[in-house]
C-alpha positions, 0 to 999 in steps of 0.5 A: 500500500502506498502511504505517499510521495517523498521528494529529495531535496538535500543528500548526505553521507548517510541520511537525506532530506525530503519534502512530503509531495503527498500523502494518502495516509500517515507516514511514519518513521521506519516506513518502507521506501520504494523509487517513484514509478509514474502509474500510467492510465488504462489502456481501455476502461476495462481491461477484459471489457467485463460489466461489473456493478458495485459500490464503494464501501469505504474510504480514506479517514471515514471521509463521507464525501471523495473527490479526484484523488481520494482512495476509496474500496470498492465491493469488488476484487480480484475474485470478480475480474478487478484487475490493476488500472480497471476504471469504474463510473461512479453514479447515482440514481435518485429514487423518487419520492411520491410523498415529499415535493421541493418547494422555494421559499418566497417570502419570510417574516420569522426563522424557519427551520427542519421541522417546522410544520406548513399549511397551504395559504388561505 
């Protein structure tokens, strides 16, 4: 697993000194290095041109929204044909509500607030 990316920036006889270019998680003293190997993109969207559907069942930090970047599980591995480099859409289907109904606001006098109760206009 990769923690991050370390930068060189000073060389001595027995240690050296680095900038932290980016962190995916910690890193802490005694971590493993390894040289930096540009990770190139797919060659296809799917490398075996596989339908998979899924969901993303975790994420870094228990962070509640993700964004470019951010390491994220999946419900999906190498049992189902995942393989290094696959790409997935990420999407979202609403499901619709016959009881609720999106209303705009016009006109206040008070706070209002979740909960509030309403009534139609006389």
């Amino acid at each position: 697993m990769i923690h991050g990316e370390l930068e060189v920036i000073e060389v001595g006889d027995t240690t050296s000194y680095t900038n932290v270019l980016m962190a995916d998680d910690e890193i802490n003293l005694g971590a493993l290095l390894t040289p930096y190997q540009e990770v190139t993109a797919p060659l296809s969207a799917n490398s075996g041109n596989k339908f998979l559907e899924g969901y993303i069942v975790a994420t870094k930090l228990d962070k509640m929204g993700v964004g470019i970047t951010d390491i994220v599980c999946i419900d999906k591995g190498w049992e189902n044909g995942v393989h290094a480099g696959d790409v997935f859409e990420v999407y979202y289907i609403p499901e619709i509500e016959k009881k609720t109904a999106t209303a705009v606001i016009v006109q206040n006098n008070y706070d209002m607030h979740v909960g509030n109760k309403i009534r139609s206009k006389r």
